[in-house]
N, C-alpha and C positions, 0 to 999 in steps of 0.2 A: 427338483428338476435335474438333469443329467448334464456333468458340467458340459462345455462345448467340444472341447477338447479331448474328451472320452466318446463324441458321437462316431458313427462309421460316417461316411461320405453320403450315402444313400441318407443316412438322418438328418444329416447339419442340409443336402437338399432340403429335403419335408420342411424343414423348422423355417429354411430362407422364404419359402413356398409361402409359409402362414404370417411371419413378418409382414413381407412384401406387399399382401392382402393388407395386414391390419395398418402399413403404411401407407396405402391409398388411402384409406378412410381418414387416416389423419389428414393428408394431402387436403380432401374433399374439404374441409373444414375452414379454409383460407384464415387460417389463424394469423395474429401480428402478436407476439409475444418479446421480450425483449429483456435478455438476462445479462448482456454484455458487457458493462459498467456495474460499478459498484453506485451508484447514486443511493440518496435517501428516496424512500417513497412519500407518497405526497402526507402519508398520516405522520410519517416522522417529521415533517417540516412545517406541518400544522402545532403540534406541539411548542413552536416553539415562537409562534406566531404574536401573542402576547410582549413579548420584548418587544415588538414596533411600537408600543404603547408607554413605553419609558421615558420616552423622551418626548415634549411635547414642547407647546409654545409656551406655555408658563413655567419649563422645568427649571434648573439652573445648570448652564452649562460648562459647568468651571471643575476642575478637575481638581483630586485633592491637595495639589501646591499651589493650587492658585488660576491655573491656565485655562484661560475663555477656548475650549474644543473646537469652538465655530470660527477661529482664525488659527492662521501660519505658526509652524513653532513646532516644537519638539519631536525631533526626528527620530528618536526610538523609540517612542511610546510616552504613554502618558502612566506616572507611578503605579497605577492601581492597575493595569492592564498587565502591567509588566509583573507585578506579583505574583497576578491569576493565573498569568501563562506559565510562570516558573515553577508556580505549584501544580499545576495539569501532569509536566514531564518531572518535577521534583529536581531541581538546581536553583541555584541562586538568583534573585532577581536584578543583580547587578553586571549577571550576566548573560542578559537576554535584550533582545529588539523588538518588538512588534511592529511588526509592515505591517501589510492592505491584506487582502482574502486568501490570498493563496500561499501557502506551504510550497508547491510548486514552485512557483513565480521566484521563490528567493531558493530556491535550489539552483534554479538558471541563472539568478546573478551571481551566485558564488561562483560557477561554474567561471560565466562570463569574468568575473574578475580575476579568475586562475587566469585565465586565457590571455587578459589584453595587459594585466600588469603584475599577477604573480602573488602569492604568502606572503605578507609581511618579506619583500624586500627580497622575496628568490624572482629565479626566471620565471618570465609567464611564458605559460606552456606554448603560447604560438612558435614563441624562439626556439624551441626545443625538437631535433629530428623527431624524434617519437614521445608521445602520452600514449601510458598503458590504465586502464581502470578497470578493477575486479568487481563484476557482476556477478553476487550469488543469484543460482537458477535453481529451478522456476522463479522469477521475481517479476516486477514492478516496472508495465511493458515503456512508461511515461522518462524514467528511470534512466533505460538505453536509449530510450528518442533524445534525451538531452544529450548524454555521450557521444551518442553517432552525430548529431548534428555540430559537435564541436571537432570531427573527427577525431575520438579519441580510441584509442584501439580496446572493444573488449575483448576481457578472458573471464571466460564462463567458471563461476567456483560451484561444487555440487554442496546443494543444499543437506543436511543430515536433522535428525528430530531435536539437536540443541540450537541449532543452527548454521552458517556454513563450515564447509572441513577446515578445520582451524589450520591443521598438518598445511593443507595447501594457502590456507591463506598466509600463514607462516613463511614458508616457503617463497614467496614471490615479493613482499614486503620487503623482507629481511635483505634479499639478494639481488635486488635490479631495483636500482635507481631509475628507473621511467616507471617504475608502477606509482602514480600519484593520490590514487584513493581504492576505496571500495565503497558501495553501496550497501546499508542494510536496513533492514526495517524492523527492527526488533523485539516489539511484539506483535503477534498475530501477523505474522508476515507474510503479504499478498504473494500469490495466491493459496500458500499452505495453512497459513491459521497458527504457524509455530513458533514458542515463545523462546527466546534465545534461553540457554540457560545461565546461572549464575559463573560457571567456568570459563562459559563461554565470552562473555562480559570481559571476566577477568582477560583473559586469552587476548583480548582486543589491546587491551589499556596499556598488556606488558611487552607489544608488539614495541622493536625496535628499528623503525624503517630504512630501507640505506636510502632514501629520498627526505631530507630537510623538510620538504613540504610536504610528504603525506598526509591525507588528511581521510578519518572516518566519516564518512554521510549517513550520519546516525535519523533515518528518519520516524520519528517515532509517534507516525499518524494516527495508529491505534492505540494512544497511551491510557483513555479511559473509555476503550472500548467493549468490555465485559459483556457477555455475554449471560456466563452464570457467577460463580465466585472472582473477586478482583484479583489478578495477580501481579505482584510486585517484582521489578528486576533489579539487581545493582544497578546505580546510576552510573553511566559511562562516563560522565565527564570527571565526579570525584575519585572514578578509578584510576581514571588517567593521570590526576592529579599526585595519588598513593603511588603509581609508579613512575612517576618523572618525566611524563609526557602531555603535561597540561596545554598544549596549543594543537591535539593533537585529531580534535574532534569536533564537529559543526554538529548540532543537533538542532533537529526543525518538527515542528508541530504548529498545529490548526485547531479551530470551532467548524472547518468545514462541514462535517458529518459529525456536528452538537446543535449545531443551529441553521446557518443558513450557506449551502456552498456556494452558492455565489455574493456573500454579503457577509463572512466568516472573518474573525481576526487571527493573524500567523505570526509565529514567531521564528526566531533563530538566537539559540545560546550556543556560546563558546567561552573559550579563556579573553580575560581580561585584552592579551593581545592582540589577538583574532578581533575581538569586538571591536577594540581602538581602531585597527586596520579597515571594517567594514563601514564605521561612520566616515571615516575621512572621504571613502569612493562614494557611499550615500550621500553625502552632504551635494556633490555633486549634480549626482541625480534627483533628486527632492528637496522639497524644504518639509515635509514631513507627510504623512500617511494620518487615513481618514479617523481621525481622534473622535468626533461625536459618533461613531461607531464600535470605539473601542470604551467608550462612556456609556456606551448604550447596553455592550456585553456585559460590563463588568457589573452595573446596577443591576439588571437583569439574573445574574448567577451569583453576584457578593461575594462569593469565596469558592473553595475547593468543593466542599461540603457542598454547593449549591448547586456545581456540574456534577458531581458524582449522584444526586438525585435526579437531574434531567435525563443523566445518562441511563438510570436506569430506568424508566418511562421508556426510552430508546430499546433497550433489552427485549423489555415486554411485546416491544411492535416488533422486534426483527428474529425475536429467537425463534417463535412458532416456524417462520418461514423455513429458518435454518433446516431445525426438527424437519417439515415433514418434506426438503431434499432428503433427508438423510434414509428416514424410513423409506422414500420413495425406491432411492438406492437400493438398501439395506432388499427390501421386499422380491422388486425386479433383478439387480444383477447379483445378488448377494453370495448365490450357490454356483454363479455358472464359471466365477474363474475369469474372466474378462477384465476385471478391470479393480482398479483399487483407488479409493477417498477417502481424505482427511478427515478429521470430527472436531473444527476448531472449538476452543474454548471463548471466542471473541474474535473480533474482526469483522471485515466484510465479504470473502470468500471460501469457497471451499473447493479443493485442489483436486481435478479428476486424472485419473494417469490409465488409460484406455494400453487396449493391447497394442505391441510396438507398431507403430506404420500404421495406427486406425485416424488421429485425431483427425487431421485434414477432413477426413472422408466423414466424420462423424460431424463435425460443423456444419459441412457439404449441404447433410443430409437434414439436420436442424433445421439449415435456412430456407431449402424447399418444401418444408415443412410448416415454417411458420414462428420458430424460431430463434433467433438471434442471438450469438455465442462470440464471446472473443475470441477473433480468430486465432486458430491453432498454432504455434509456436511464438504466439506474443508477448508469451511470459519466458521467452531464450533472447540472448543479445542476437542483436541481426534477425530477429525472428526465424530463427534456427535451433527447433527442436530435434536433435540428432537423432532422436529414438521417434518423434513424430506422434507421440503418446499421453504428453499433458494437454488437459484445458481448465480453464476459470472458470466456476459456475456462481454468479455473484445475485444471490438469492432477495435483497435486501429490494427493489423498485418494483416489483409485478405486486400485487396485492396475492396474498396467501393462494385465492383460488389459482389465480392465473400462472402463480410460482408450482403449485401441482400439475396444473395438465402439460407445464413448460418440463418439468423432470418428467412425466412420463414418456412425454413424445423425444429428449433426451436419452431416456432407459432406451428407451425404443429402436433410436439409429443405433446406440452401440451395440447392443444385440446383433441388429442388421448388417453395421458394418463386421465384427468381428465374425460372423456366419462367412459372410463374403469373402473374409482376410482369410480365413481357414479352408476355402474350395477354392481359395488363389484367384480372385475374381479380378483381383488390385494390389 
């Protein structure tokens, strides 16, 4: 087909003409479709249904040093959970905690405890005229809600295919003391699917910040997410380690999307320091997190080897979906020039970048349609896509059928919208 952008005026008419048409019809259909969230679908969380079954009323509920699960007690986890998790992201298990379900949840208390008493013994940030924190974009819209909510000032870093522009992450570390972190998610990074490179890694570890407390929020939610082959990163914390900046990184991972998101066990490793620092304020707030659930994962999966097999059972149900956005893409917008997507390797999304000034108008058109897209600039801090041209298409909760007609009637508004964008309609 003739890309758009080669039509006369009189044609990109005709072609809005026949859209327009095939968009009523869709209209007619009162469809509820719903692509906006990365959730598991219900087959991936059946799968994993079996663990409820581990633990029963004849089980034993003692953990392998000894501790009865079903009473008070040990606030970082229980040995064997703590293992599992260090082997998930690959660092040490002496340097890791496991909370309650959410990954999240302990990204907001570090936050919170920047804020109300500070790193290991610097300023918390309340005291401080300004906190700046580096947001690579397109990212992880969950990410700036906590930023913004602590008011923290962001500054947008552009994303590149190793991961963000190091030059500028460089740049702002090094030379202003109010930049206190950055966010990254390092592989399969929402919404692009891209895995940091091994440089890039490097690049992090050798940072020298003029901020005492800088810290990397290494979140690395897709750590056995695979899709088709596994891929391995440098571990950030031992790099930090190799250059002299061992306190210098919080790394956080989940069972969320392995087993159950809302009954999943999370973790958080850092340096030995870090760690000291985080039980002292934990002690506070807990006397420990739900242990006959971390007894429950850990029997259920037994070792590394155990989630790298469930995991890929997970594969088999999500990759088809992946595939046939891609071809849906690939088929519909592929020759007209319109628009450009990712082809992750693993994760949960894949990253659409529509012509500049369409997305808004393209969600728009989704939602009157039937379906449901995160909204356009969610993946920019402040929800400000400057160009107005990324969206998240998170392929993983429609069932296969439902995940095709949802990219079709997708293909569809961007077509419509970018016809419209090109006779200046908007």
């Amino acid at each position: 087909m003739k890309k758009f952008s080669e039509m006369t005026k009189e044609e990109l008419i005709a072609e809005k003409e026949k859209l327009d048409l095939e968009y009523a019809k869709k209209q007619d259909l009162k469809l509820s479709l719903n692509m906006a969230r990365g959730k598991p679908s219900p087959d991936q969380l059946d799968i994993a249904m079996d663990m409820l079954d581990v633990l029963h009323q004849a089980a034993d509920y003692k953990s392998e040093d000894g501790t009865d699960c079903r009473n008070y007690g040990i606030l970082d986890g229980i040995p064997e959970a703590r293992r599992l998790m260090a082997q998930v992201i690959g660092v040490r298990e002496d340097r890791i905690i496991v909370c309650g379900n959410s990954s999240l949840n302990i990204m907001f208390d570090t936050f919170s405890r920047a804020y109300t008493h500070g790193f290991v013994g610097n300023t918390p940030w309340s005291k401080l005229p300004q906190v700046k924190f580096l947001c690579p974009a397109p990212g992880y819209d969950r990410h700036f809600a906590i930023s913004e909510h602590f008011g923290i000032d962001m500054i947008t870093v552009p994303m590149t295919p190793d991961g963000p522009d190091m030059d500028i992450v460089k740049e702002y570390v090094e030379n202003d003391p109010q930049v206190k972190g950055i966010w990254c998610v390092p592989k399969y990074s929402n919404p692009q699917g891209i895995v940091y490179s091994a440089e890039t890694v490097r690049k992090f570890a050798a940072l020298n910040p003029a901020a005492p407390d800088f810290r990397i929020f290494w979140d690395n939610a897709y750590a056995m997410h695979h899709l088709y082959e596994e891929i391995e990163i440098p571990d950030i914390m031992s790099e930090c380690v190799k250059a002299g900046h061992p306190d210098m990184v919080f790394e956080y991972c989940s069972t969320s999307k392995m087993s159950f998101p809302g009954a999943g066990i999370a973790a958080v490793a850092s340096s030995r320091r870090n760690i000291e620092d985080i039980k002292k304020q934990m002690a506070v707030q807990t006397i420990g997190y739900n242990k006959l659930n971390q007894l429950m994962h850990v029997r259920y999966f037994k070792d590394i080897e155990g989630v790298k097999a469930h995991m890929r059972r997970q594969a088999d149900i999500i990759r088809p979906k992946f595939e046939a956005v891609l071809e849906i893409l690939d088929r519909e917008l592929g020759e007209l020039n319109i628009g450009e997507w990712t082809r992750p390797r693993g994760g949960y999304f894949i990253s659409f970048d529509a012509m500049e000034g369409c997305a808004k108008k393209i969600c728009a058109m989704c939602k009157e349609a039937g379906v449901v897209l995160t909204g356009a600039g969610s993946t920019y801090p402040y929800h400000f896509d400057p160009k107005d041209s990324n969206i998240r298409i998170a392929p993983t909760f429609p069932s296969l059928e439902e995940m095709k007609q949802a990219t079709e009637i997708f293909a569809l508004c961007v077509k419509r919208a970018s016809v419209m964008k090109l006779l200046g309609e908007f």
